[in-house]
LUMLOLO-209775 format. One record per atom (N, C-alpha, C): x, y, z; atom name. Coordinates in pm, whole numbers, plus 50000, padded with zeros to 5 digits. Example, Ala and Ser with C-alpha at 12.3 -4.5 7.8 and 13.67 -1.06 7.14 Angstrom:
<atoms>
{{51319 49431 50780} N}
{{51230 49550 50780} CA}
{{51320 49670 50780} C}
{{51285 49775 50708} N}
{{51367 49894 50714} CA}
{{51290 50003 50787} C}
</atoms>
This chain:
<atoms>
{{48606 48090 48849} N}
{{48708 48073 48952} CA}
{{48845 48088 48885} C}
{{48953 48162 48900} N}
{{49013 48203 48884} CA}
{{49140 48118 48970} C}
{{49305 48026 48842} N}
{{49361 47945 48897} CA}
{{49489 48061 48919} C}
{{49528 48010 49080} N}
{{49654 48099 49115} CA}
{{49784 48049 49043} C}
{{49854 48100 48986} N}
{{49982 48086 48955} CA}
{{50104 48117 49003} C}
{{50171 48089 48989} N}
{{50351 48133 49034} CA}
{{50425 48174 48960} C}
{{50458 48287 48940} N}
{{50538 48403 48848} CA}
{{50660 48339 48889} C}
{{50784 48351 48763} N}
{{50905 48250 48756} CA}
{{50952 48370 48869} C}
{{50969 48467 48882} N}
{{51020 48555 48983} CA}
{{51071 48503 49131} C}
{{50990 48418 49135} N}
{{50887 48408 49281} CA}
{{51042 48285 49345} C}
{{51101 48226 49246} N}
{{51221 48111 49304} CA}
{{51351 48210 49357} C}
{{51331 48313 49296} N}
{{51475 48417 49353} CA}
{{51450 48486 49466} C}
{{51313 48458 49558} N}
{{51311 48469 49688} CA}
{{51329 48653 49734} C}
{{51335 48697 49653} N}
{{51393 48872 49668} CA}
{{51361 48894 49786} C}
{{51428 48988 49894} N}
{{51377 49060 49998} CA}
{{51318 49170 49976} C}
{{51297 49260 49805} N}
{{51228 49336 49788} CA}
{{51102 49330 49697} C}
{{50986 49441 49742} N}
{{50891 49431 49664} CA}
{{50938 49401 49540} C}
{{50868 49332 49440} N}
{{50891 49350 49240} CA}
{{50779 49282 49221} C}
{{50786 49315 49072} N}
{{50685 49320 49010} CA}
{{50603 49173 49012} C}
{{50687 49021 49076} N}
{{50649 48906 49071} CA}
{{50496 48935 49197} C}
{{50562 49025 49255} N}
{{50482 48996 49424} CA}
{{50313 49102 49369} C}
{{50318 49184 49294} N}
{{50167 49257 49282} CA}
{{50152 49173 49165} C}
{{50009 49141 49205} N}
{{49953 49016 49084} CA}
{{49829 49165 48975} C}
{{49772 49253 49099} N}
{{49687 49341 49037} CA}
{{49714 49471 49092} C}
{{49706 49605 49070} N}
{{49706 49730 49129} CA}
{{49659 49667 49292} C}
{{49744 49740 49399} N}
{{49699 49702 49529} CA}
{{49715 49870 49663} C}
{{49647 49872 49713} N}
{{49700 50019 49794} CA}
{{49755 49949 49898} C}
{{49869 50039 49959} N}
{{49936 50031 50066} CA}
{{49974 50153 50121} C}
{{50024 50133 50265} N}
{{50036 50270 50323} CA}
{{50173 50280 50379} C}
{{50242 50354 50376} N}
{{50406 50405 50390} CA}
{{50430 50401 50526} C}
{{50534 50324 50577} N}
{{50551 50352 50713} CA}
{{50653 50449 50738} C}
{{50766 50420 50615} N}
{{50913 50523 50670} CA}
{{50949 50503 50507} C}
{{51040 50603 50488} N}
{{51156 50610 50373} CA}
{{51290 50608 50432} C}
{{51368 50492 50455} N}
{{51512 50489 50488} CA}
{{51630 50526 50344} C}
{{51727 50607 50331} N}
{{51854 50559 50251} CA}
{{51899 50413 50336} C}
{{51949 50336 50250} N}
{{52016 50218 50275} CA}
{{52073 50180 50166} C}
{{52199 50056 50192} N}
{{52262 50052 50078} CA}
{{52192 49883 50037} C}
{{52155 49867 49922} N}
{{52087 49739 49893} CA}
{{52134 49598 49975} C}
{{52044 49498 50005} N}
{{52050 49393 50055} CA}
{{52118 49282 49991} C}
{{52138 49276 49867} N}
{{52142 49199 49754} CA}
{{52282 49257 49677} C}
{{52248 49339 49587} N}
{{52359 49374 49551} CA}
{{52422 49509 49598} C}
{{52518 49444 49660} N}
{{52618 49519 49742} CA}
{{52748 49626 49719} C}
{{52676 49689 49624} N}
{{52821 49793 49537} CA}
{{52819 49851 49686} C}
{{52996 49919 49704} N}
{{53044 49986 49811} CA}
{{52975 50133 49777} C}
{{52931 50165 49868} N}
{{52862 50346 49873} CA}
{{52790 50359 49807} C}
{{52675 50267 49739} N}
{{52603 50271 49703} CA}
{{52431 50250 49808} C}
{{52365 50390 49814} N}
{{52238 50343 49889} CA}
{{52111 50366 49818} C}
{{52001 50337 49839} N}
{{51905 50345 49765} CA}
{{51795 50372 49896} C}
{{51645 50473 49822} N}
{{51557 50530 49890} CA}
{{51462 50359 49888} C}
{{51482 50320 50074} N}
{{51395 50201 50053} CA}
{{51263 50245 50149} C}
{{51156 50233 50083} N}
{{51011 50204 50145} CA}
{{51014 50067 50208} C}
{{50952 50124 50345} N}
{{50884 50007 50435} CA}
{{50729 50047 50445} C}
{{50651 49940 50471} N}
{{50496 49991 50461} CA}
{{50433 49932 50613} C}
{{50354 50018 50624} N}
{{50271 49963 50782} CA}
{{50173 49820 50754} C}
{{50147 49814 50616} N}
{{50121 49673 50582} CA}
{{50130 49544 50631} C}
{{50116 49449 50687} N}
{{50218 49339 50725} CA}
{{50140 49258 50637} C}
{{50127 49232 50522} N}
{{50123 49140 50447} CA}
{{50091 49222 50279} C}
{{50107 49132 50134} N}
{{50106 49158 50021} CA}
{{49956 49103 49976} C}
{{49923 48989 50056} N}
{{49812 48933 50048} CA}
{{49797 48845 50212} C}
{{49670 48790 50167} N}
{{49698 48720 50308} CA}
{{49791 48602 50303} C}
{{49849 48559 50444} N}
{{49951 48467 50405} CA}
{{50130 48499 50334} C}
{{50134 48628 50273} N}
{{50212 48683 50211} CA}
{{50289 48788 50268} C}
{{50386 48780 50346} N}
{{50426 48857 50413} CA}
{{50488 48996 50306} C}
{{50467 49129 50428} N}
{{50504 49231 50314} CA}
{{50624 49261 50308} C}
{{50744 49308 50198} N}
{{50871 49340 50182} CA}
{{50865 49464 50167} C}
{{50991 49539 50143} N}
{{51029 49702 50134} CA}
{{51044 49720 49989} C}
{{50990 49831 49967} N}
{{51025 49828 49772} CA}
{{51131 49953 49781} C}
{{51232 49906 49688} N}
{{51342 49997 49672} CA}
{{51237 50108 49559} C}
{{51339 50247 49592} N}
{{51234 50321 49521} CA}
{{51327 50386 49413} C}
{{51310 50396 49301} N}
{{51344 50387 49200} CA}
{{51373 50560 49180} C}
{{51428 50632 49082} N}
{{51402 50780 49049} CA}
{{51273 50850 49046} C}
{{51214 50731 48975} N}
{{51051 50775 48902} CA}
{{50951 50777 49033} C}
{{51007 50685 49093} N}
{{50891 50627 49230} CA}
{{50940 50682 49320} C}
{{51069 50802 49320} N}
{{51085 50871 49433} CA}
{{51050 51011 49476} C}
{{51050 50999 49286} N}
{{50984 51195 49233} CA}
{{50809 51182 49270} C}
{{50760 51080 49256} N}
{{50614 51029 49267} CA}
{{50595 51049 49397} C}
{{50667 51012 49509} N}
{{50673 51030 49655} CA}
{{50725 51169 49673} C}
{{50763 51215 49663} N}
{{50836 51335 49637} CA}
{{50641 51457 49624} C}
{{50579 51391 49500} N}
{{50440 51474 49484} CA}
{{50322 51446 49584} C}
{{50356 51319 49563} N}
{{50238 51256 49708} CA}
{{50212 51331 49849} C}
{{50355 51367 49885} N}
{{50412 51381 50041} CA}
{{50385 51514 50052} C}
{{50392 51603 49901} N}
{{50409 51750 49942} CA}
{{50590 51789 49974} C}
{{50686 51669 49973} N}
{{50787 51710 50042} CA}
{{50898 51627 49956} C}
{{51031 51672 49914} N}
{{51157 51633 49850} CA}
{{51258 51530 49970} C}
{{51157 51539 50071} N}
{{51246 51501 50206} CA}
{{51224 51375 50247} C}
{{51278 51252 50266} N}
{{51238 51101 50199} CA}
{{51198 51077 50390} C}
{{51242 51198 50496} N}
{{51220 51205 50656} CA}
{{50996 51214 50629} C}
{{50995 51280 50528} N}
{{50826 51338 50483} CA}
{{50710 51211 50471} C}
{{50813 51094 50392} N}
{{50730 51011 50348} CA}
{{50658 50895 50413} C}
{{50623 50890 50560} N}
{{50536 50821 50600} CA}
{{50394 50833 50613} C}
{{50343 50748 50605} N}
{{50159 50753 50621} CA}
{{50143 50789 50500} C}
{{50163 50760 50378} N}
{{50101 50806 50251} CA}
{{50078 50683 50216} C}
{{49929 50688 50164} N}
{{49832 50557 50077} CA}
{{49940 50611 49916} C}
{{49917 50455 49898} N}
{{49960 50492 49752} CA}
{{49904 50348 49711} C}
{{49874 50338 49552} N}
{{49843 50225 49470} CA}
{{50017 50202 49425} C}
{{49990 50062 49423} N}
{{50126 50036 49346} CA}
{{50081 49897 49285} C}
{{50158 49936 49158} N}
{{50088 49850 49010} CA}
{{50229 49825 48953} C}
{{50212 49735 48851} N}
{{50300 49717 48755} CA}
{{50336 49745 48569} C}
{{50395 49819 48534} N}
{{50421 49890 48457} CA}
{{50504 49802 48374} C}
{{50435 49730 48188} N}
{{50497 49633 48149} CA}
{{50606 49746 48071} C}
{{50599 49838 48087} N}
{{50710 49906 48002} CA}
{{50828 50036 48054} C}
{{50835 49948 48151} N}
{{50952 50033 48238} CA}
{{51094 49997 48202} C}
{{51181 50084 48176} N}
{{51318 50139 48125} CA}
{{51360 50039 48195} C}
{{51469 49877 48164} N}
{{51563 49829 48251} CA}
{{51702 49858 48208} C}
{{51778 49824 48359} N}
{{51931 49861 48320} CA}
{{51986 49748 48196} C}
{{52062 49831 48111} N}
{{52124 49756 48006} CA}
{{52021 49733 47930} C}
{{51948 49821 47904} N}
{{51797 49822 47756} CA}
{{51700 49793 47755} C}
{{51634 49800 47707} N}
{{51494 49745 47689} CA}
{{51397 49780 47760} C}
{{51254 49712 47755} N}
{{51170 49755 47876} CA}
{{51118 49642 47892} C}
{{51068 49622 48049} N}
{{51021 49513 48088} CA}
{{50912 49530 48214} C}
{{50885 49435 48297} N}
{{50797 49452 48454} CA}
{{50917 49537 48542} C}
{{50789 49661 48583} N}
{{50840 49744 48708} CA}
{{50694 49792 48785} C}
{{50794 49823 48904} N}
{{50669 49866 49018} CA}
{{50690 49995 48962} C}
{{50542 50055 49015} N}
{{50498 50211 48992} CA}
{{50413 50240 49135} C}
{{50391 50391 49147} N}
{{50344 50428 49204} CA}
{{50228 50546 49163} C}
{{50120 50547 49246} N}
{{50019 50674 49152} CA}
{{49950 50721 49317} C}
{{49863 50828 49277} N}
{{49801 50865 49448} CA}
{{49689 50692 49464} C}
{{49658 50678 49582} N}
{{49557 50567 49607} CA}
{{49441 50651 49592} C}
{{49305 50543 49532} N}
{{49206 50635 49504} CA}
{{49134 50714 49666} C}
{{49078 50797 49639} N}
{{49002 50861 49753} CA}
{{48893 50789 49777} C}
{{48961 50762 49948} N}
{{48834 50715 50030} CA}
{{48712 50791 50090} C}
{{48630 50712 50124} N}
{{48453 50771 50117} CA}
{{48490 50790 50304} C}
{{48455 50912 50345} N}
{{48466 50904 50460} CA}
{{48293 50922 50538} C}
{{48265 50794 50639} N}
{{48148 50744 50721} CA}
{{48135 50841 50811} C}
{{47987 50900 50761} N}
{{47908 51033 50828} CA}
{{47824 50997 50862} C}
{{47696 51034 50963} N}
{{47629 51048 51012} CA}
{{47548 51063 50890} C}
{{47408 51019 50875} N}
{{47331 50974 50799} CA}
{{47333 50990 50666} C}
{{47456 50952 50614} N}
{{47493 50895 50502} CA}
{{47491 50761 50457} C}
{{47472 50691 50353} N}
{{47439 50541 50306} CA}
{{47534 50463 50371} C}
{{47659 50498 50399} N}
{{47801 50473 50450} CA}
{{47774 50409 50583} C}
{{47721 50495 50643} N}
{{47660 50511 50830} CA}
{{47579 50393 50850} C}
{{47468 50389 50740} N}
{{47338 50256 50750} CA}
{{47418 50123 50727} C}
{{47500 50127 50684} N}
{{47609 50038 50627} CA}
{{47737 49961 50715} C}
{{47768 50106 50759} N}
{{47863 50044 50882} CA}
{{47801 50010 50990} C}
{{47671 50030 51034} N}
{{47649 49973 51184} CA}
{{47577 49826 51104} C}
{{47552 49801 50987} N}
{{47459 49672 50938} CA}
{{47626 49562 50880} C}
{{47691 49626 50895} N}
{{47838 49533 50900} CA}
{{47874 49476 51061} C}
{{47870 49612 51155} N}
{{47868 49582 51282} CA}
{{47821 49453 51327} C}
{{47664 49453 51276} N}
{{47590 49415 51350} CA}
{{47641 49220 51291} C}
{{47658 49249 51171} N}
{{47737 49139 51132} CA}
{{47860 49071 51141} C}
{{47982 49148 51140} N}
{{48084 49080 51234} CA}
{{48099 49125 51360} C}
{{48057 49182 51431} N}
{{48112 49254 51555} CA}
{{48224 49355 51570} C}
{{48266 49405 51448} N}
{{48331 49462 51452} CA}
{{48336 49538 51307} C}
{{48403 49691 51284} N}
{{48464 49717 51176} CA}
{{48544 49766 51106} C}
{{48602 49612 51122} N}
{{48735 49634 51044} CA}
{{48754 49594 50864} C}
{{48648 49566 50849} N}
{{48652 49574 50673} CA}
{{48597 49673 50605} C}
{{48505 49752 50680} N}
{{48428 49891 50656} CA}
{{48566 49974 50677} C}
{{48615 50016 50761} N}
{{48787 50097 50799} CA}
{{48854 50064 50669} C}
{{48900 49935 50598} N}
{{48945 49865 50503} CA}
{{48911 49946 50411} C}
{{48804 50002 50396} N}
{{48737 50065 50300} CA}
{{48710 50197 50265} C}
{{48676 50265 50366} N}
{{48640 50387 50396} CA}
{{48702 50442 50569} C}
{{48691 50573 50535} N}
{{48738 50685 50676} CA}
{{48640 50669 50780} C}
{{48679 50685 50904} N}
{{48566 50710 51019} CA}
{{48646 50761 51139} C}
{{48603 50841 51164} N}
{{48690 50952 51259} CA}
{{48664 50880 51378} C}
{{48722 50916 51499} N}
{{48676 50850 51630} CA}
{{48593 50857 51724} C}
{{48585 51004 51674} N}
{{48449 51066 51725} CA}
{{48312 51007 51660} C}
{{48301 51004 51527} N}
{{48215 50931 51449} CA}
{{48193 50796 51452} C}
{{48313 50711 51499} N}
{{48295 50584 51540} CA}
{{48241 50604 51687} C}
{{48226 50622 51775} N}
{{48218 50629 51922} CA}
{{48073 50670 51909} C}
{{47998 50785 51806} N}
{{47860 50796 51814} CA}
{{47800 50664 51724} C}
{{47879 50607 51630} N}
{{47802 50492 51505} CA}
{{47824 50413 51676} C}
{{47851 50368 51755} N}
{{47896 50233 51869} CA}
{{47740 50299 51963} C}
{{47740 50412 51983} N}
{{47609 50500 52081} CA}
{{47491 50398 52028} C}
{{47472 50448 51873} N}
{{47352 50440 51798} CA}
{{47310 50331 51841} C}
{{47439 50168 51791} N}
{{47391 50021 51795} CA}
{{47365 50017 51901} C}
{{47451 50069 52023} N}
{{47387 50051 52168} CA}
{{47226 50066 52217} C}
{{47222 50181 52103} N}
{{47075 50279 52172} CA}
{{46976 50188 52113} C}
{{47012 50127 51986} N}
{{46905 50072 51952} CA}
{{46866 49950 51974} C}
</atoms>
């Protein structure tokens, strides 16, 4: 059993993602890329590329914040998206982890967020192990939404996996 802790981070309350808030690599999915000028520190004409995520939480209980996106994490979005255009960057899965050796201002290196592609999901076919799986989850919560959590299922493919449990 594994004891939760509180990263000293965690008393400065940030309104943005950092590195206090991902405890392990976690995927999330992009809702928008806004320019905005920071919440916090407020240089005049200064804006920064901020991610919002369709997420609503970091964990459970943990509500989710916007991660300012850095050069590195914008060129990374930038490969993800297919597109240089920050209008491009919604609906992209991405893992985001923490990097103990990221460049900080005024020297050194320390904790930073990163970004990489999210791994590829298994998408639920018709008599694939996936299929025997999702209707034996079904049949167990009534629903599936931790199988989705997990893996792809088209709607069409969900609507025949809903036929099957019916039929049977």
């Amino acid at each position: 059993m594994s004891e939760q802790k509180t990263h000293y981070r965690k008393a400065f309350n940030s309104p943005y993602l950092g590195s206090a808030d991902i405890v392990e690599p976690q995927v999330f999915t992009t809702s928008h890329v806004a320019l905005e000028p920071h919440k916090v520190n407020k240089k005049a004409g200064e804006f920064f590329n901020t991610c919002y995520f369709k997420d609503a939480e970091i964990r459970p209980g943990e509500k989710m914040k916007p991660m300012i996106l850095n050069a590195t994490n914008s060129k990374m979005m930038a490969e993800l998206s297919g597109s240089k255009f920050i209008d491009d960057w919604g609906g992209i899965r991405l893992m985001i982890y923490v990097d103990p050796n990221v460049k900080q201002i005024g020297g050194g290196t320390g904790d930073g967020l990163r970004i990489r592609p999210a791994p590829q999901r298994q998408a639920i076919v018709p008599g694939s192990p996936l299929w025997e799986g999702a209707k034996r989850a079904f049949a167990r919560d009534g629903n599936l939404d931790k199988v989705k959590a997990k893996a792809d299922i088209s709607p069409e493919n969900e609507n025949l996996l809903m036929q099957e449990i019916m039929d049977a």
